[in-house]
C-alpha positions as CSV (number, residue, x, y, z in Angstrom):
1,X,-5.1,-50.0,-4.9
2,X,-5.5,-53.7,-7.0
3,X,-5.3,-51.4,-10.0
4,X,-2.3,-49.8,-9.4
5,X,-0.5,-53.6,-8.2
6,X,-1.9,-54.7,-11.8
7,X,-0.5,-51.8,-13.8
8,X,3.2,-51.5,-12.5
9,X,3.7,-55.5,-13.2
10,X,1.9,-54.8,-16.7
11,X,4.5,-51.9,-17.4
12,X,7.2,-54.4,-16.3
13,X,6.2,-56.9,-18.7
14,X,5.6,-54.8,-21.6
15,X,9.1,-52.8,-21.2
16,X,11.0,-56.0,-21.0
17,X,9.1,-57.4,-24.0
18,X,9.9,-54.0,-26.0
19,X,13.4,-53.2,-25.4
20,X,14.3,-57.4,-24.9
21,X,12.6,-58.2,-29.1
22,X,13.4,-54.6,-30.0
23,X,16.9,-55.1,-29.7
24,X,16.8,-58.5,-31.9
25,X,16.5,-56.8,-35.1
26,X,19.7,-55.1,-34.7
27,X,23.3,-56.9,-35.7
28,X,25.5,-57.9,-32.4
29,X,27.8,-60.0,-31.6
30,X,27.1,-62.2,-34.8
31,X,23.5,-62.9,-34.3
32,X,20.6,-61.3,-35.9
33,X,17.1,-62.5,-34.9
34,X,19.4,-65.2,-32.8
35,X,20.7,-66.4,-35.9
36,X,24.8,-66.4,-36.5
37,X,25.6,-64.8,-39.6
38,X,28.9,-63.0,-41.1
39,X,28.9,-59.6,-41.7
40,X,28.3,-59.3,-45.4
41,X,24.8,-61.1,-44.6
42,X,23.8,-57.8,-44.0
43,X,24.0,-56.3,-47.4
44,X,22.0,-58.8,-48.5
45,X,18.2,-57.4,-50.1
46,X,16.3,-60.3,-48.4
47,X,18.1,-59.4,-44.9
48,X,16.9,-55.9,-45.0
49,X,13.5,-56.5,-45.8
50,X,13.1,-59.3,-43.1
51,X,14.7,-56.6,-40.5
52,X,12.2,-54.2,-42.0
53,X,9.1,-56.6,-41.7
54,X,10.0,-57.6,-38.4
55,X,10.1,-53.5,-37.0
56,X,7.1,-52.7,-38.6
57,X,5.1,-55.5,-37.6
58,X,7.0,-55.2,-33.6
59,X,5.8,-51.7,-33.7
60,X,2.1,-52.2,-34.6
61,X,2.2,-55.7,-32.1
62,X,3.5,-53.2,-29.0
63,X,0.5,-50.8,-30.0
64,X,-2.1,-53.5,-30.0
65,X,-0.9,-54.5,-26.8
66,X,-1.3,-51.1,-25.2
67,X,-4.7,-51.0,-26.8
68,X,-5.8,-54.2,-25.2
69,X,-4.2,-53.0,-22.1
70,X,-6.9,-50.1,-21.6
71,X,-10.1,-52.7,-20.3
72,X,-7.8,-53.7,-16.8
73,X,-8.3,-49.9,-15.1
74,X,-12.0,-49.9,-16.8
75,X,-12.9,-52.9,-14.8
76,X,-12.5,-51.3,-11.7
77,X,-14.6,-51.9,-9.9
78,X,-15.0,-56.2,-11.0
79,X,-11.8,-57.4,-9.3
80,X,-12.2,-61.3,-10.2
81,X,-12.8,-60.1,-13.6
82,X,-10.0,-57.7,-13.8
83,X,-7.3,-59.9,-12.8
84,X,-8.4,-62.5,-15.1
85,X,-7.8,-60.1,-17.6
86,X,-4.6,-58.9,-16.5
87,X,-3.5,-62.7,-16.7
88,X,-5.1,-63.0,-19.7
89,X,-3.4,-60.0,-21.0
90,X,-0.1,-60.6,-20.4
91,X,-0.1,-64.4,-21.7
92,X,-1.2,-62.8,-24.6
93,X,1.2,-60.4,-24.9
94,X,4.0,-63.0,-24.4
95,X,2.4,-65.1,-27.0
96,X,2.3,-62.8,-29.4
97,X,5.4,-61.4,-29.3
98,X,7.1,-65.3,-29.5
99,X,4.8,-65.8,-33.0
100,X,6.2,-63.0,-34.4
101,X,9.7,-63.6,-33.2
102,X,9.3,-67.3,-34.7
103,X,7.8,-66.7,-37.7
104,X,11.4,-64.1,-38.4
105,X,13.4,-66.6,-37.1
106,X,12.4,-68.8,-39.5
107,X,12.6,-66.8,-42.2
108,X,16.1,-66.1,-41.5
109,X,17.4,-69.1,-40.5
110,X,15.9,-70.4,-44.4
111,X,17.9,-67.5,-45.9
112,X,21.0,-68.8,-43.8
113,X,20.7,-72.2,-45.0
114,X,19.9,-71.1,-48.8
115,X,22.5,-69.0,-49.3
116,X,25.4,-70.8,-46.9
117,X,26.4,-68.2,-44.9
118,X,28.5,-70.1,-42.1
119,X,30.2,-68.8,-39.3
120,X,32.7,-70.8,-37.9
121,X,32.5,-74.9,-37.6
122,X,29.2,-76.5,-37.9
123,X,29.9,-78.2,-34.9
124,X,30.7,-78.1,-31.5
125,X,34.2,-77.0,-31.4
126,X,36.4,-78.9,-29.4
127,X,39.6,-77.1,-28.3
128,X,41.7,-77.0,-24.5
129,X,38.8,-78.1,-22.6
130,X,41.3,-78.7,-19.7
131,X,41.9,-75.4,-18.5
132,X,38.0,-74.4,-19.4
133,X,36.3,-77.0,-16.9
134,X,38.5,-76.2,-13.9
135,X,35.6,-75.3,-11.4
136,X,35.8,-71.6,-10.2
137,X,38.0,-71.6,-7.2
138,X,37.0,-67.9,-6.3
139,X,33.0,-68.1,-6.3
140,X,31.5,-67.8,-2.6
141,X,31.0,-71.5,-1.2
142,X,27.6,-72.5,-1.3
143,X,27.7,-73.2,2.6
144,X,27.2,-68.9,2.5
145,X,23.3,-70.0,1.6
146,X,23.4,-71.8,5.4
147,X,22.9,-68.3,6.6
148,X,19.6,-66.7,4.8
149,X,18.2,-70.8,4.5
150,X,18.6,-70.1,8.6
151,X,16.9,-66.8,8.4
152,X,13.9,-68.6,6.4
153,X,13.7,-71.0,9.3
154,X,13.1,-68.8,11.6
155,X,10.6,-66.4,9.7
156,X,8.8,-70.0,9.0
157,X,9.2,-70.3,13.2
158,X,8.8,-67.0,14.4
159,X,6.0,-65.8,12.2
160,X,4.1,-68.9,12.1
161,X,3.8,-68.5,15.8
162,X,2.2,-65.2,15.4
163,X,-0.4,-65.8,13.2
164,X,-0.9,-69.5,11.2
165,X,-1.7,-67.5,8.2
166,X,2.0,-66.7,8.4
167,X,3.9,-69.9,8.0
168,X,3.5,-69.1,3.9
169,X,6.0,-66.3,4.3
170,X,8.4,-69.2,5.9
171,X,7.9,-72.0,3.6
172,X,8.3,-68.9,0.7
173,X,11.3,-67.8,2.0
174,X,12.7,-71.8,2.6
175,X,12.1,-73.3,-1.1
176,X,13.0,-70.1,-2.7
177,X,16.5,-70.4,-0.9
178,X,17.0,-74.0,-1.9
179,X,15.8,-73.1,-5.1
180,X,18.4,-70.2,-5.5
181,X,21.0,-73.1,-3.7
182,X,20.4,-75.3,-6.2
183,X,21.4,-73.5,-9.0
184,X,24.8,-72.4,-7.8
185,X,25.3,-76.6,-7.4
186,X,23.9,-76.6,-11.2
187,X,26.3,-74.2,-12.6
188,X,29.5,-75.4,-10.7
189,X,28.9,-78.8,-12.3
190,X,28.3,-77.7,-15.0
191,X,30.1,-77.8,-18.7
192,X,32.2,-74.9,-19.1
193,X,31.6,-72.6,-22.6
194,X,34.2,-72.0,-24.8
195,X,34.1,-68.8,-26.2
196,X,38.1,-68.9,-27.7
197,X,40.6,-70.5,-29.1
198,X,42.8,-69.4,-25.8
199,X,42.5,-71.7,-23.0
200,X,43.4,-69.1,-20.3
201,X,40.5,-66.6,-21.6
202,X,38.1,-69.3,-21.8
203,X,39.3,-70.1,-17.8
204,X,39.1,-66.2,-16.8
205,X,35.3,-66.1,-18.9
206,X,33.6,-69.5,-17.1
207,X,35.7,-67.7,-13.6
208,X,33.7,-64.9,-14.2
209,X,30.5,-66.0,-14.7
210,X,30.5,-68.8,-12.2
211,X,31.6,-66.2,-9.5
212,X,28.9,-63.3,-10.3
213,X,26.2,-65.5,-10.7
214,X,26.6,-67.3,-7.5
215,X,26.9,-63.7,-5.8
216,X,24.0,-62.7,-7.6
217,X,21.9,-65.7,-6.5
218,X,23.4,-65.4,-2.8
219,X,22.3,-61.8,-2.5
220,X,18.3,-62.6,-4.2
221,X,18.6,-64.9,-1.5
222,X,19.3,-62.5,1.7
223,X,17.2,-59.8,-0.5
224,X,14.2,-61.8,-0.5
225,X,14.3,-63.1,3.3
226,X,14.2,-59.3,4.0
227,X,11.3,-59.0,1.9
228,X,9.2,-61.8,3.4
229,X,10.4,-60.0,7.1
230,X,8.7,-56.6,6.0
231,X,5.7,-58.2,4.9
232,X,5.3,-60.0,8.2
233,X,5.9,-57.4,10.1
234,X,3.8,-55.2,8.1
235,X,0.9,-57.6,8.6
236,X,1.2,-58.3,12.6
237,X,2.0,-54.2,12.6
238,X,-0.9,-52.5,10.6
239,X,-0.4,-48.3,11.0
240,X,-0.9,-45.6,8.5
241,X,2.8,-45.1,8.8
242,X,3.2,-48.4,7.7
243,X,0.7,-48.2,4.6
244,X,2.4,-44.6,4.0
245,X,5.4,-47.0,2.7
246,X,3.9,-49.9,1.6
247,X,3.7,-49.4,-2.5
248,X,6.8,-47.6,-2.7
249,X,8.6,-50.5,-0.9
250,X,6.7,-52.4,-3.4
251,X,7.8,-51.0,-6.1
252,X,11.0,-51.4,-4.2
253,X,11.0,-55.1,-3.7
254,X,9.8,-55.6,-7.6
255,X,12.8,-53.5,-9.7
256,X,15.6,-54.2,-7.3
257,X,16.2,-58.1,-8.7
258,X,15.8,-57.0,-12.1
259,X,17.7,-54.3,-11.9
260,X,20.8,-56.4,-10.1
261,X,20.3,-59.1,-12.6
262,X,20.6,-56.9,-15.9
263,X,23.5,-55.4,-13.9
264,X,25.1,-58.9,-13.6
265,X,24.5,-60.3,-17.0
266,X,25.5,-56.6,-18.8
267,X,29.0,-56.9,-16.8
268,X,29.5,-60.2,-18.2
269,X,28.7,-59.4,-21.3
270,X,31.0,-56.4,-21.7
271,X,33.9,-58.5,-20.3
272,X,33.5,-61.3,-22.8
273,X,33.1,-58.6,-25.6
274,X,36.9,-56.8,-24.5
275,X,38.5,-60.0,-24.0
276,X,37.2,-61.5,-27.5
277,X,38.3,-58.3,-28.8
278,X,41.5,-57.8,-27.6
279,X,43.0,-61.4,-28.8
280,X,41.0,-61.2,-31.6
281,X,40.0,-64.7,-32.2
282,X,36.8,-65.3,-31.2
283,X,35.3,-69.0,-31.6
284,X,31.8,-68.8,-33.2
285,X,29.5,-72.2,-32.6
286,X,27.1,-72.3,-35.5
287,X,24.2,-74.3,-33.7
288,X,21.3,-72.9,-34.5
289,X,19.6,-76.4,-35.5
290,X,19.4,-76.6,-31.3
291,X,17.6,-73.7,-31.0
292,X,14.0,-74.5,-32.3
293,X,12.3,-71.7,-32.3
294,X,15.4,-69.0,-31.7
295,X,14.7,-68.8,-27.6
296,X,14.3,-72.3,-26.4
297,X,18.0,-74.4,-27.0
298,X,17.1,-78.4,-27.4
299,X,20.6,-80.1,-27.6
300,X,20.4,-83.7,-26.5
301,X,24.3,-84.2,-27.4
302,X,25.1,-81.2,-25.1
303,X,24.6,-82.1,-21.4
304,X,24.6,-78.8,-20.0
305,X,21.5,-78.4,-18.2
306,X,22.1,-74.6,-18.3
307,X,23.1,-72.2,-21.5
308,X,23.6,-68.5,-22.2
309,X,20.5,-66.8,-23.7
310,X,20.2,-65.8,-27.5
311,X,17.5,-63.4,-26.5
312,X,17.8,-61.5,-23.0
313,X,20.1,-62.3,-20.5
314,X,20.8,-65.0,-18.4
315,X,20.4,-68.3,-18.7
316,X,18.0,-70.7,-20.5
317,X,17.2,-74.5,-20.0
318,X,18.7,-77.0,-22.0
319,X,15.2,-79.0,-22.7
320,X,17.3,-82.0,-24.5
321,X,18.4,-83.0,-21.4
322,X,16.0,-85.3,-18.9
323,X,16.6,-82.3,-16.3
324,X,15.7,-79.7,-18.5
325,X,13.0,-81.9,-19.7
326,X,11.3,-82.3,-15.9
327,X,11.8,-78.8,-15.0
328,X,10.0,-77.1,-18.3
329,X,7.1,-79.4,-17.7
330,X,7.0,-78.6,-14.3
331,X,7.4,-74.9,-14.8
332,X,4.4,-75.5,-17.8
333,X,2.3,-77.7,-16.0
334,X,2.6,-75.0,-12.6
335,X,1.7,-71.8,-14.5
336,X,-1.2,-73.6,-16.2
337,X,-2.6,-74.9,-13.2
338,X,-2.0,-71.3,-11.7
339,X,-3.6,-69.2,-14.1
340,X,-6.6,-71.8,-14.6
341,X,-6.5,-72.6,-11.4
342,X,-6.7,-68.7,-10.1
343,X,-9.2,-67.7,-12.9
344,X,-11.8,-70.4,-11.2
345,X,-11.9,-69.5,-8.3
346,X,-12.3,-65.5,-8.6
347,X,-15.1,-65.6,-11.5
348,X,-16.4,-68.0,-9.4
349,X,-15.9,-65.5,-5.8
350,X,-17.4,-63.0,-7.9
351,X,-20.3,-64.7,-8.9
352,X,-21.4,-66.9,-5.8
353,X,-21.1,-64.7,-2.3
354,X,-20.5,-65.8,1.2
355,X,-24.1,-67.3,2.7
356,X,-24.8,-67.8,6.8
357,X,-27.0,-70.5,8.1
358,X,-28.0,-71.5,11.4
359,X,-28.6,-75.5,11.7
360,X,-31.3,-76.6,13.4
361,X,-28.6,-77.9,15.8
362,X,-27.5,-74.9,16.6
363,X,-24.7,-74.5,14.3
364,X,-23.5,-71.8,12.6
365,X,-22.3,-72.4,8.8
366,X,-20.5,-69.8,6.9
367,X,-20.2,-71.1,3.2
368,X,-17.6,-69.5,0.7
369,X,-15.1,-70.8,-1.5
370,X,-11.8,-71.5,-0.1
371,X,-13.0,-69.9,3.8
372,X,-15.6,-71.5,5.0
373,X,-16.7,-71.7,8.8
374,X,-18.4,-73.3,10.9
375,X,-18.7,-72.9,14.7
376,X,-21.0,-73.9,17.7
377,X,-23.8,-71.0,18.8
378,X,-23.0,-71.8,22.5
379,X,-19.5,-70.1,21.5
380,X,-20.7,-66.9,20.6
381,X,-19.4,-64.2,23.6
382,X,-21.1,-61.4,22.2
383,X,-22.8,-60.6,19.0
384,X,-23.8,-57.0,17.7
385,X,-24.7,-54.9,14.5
386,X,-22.4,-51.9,13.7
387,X,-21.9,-49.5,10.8
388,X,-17.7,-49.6,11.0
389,X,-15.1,-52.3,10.5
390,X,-11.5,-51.2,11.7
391,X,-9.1,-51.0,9.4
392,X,-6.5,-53.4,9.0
393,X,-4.4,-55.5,6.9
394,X,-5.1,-58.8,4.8
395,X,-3.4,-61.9,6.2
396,X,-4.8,-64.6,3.5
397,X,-8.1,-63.9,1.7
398,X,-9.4,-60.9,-0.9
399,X,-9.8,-57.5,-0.4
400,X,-11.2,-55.0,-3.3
401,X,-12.5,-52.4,-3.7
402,X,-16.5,-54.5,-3.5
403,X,-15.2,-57.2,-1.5
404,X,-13.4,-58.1,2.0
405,X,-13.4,-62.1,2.2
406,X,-11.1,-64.2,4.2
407,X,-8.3,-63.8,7.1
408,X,-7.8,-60.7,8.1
409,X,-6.1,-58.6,11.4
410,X,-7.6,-55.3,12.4
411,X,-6.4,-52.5,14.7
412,X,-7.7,-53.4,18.2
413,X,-9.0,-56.3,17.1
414,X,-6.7,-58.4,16.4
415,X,-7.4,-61.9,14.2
416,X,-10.9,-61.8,12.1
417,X,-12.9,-63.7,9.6
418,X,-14.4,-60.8,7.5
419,X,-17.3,-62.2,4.8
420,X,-18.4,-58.8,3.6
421,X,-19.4,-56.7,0.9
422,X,-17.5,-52.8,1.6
423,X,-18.9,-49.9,2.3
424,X,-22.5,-51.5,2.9
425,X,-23.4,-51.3,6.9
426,X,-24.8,-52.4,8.3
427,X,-22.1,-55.2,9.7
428,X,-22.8,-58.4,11.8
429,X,-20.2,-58.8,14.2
430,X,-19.6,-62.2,15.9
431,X,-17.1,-62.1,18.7
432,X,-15.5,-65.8,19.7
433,X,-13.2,-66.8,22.3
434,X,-10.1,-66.6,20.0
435,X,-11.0,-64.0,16.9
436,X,-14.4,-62.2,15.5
437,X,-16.2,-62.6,12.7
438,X,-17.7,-59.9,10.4
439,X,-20.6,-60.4,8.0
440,X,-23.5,-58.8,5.9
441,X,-25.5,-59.2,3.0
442,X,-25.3,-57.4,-0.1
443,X,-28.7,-55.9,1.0
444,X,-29.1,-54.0,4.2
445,X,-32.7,-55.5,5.0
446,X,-30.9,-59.1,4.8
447,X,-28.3,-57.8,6.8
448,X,-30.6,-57.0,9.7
449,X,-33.6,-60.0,9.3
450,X,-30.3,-62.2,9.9
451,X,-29.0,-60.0,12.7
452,X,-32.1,-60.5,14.4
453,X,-32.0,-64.5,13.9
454,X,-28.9,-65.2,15.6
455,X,-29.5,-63.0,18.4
456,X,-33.2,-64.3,19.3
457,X,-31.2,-68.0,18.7
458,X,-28.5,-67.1,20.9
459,X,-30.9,-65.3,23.9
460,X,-33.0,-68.5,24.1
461,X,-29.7,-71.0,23.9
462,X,-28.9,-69.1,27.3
């Protein structure tokens, strides 16, 4: 199961990377390798053999990459280990790919400068800016995000008072929707791009693009509250119906944003393409000092916080400004404290297991990273050694193929602690007055001796 939730991200990544830099080495809408150059540039010698170092070296990086791909379904059965990797992996894969993109984008842009190909003004061109910043009159109101912010609210409410380990599904559903919120206000305040010499095409262009990405954004936002509800519901609802559906939903849940966000941005890209082609004077901005590295733009004398993409689609942060600033630290500082953060604590779930001690006051302590329990003996209701667990579903915790730690509900069961290693009976099972506890040791013998401890512990406490 963690295998296959590993491999269909890990397929995601690598066909974005392929077709996204693949499609980089080709001439389009004047840039090569993100680079503006005329035509003619083309014929040059140097051109061609940059475009035909960058293919072959792209083609033997994408192999590599399916090569170091192979050790995530070998480590099977090690699932700290595995993820690690598959973090580790796709970092690297990212990483890569950016060096080599650099290192041509470079080599270009040197070219470029050496043989003064120019396209356009050097600068910013300045033309009817009037018409270009009206705000978008026709884009949905961003009072329409008052209705799925009120459907987070109440999955926060409603599932919260279900299950505590719920009220992450809420607060996911809440900051996601004022997240989505506020970059509709972002883009309406935003400077309006001038892509011709026309006033009314550049007014019909920003129209455009304000309006279908403020849709798109809206309907992520309705599309992900309906999401968070199936989870839910899945987890307060476990059935093998239910786990008949769940990875094809997942795989569901997964392609439908990218899917509706390549539709978006490919729609606005044809219709800026037949517009600019029809009057026939498109206005070509020949800044490629403000983009560093040819996928990160840096333009302190441009306060747009948001700009079009050079590679992809969508939009990329304008780190010259003290917004874009604070938001690409924060984004770098979060995923570094993720992946570290993450990598931690599995190696070190996989290396130190749960341990149960009774105190000589009669308390029981259940050590283990991130769910540890303790609880009174004198609350034990009943306490008994069984070969089965029910199934059920996780609500907060891991669960592998070795390994079910953490917060879990099970069919007629209900709410449960489970500190166990699969498939090993026998199984401790620890009923209190509001949810049961499962436990065992890695050995069997263990498993009983400690069995046998609590229940002499518990006879003479009564």
């Amino acid at each position: 199961m963690l295998t296959f939730v590993l491999l269909f991200p890990a397929l995601i990544i690598y066909l974005v990377l392929f077709f996204t830099y693949r499609s980089i080495g080709s001439y389009k809408n004047g840039l090569l390798f993100s680079i503006a150059l005329p035509p003619h540039a083309l014929e040059h010698a140097d051109i061609k053999a940059i475009q035909a170092r960058y293919r072959s070296t792209f083609k033997k990086t994408m192999l590599w990459l399916l090569i170091l791909f192979i050790p995530i379904p070998a480590l099977y059965n090690f699932f700290s280990y595995q993820t690690v990797y598959f973090m580790f992996w796709s970092h690297t894969a990212f990483i890569w790919i950016l060096i080599l993109y650099r290192k041509t984008f470079a080599a270009t842009l040197a070219l470029k400068r050496r043989e003064e190909w120019f396209v356009g003004e050097r600068k910013v061109i300045h033309a009817d800016l009037r018409a270009a910043q009206l705000k978008n009159q026709t884009a949905p109101s961003p009072l329409w995000f008052v209705i799925p912010l009120s459907f987070s609210i109440g999955i926060l409410i409603w599932f919260g008072s279900q299950d505590d380990q719920l009220y992450i599904l809420g607060i996911v559903s809440v900051i996601l929707t004022l997240l989505f919120l506020s970059i509709v206000l972002m883009l309406r305040r935003s400077k309006s791009t001038i892509y011709s010499k026309r006033s009314e095409t550049n007014l019909a262009l920003n129209q455009m693009k304000r309006r279908s990405i403020s849709f798109l954004l809206l309907t992520m936002a309705f599309f992900m509250n309906v999401q968070q509800v199936f989870i839910g519901f899945l987890s307060l609802n476990e059935t093998e119906a239910l786990n008949a559906i769940w990875l094809p939903l997942i795989i569901l849940f997964s392609l439908f944003p990218i899917v509706l966000i390549i539709t978006v941005y490919r729609r606005l890209a044809n219709a800026r393409t037949e517009l600019l082609q029809l009057e026939n004077n498109p206005v070509y901005s020949n800044d490629d000092e403000y983009w560093a590295n040819g996928f990160t733009y840096h333009n302190p004398h441009d306060k747009s916080l948001l700009v079009p993409k050079r590679v992809g689609v969508g939009e990329t942060i304008n780190t010259g400004t003290l917004a874009g600033k604070l938001i690409m630290g924060g984004v770098v500082g979060l995923l570094l404290s993720v992946v570290f953060g993450v990598s931690f604590m599995l190696i070190r779930s996989e290396l130190i297991p749960p341990t149960l001690k009774l105190t000589d006051n009669q308390i029981v302590d259940i050590k283990y990273p991130m769910y540890s329990y303790t609880f009174n003996l004198d609350d034990v209701k009943e306490i008994s050694l069984t070969d089965t667990v029910p199934k059920g579903s996780k609500s907060n915790g891991e669960a592998t193929n070795k390994h079910l730690r953490g917060h879990f509900r099970l069919q007629e069961v209900g709410k449960a602690r489970l500190y166990l290693f699969r498939n090993n009976p026998p199984f401790i099972k620890i009923e209190l007055a509001d949810e049961v506890i499962y436990y065992n040791d890695e050995l069997p013998a263990n498993t009983e001796a400690l069995y046998k401890q609590l229940s002499d512990a518990i006879e003479q406490a009564r």
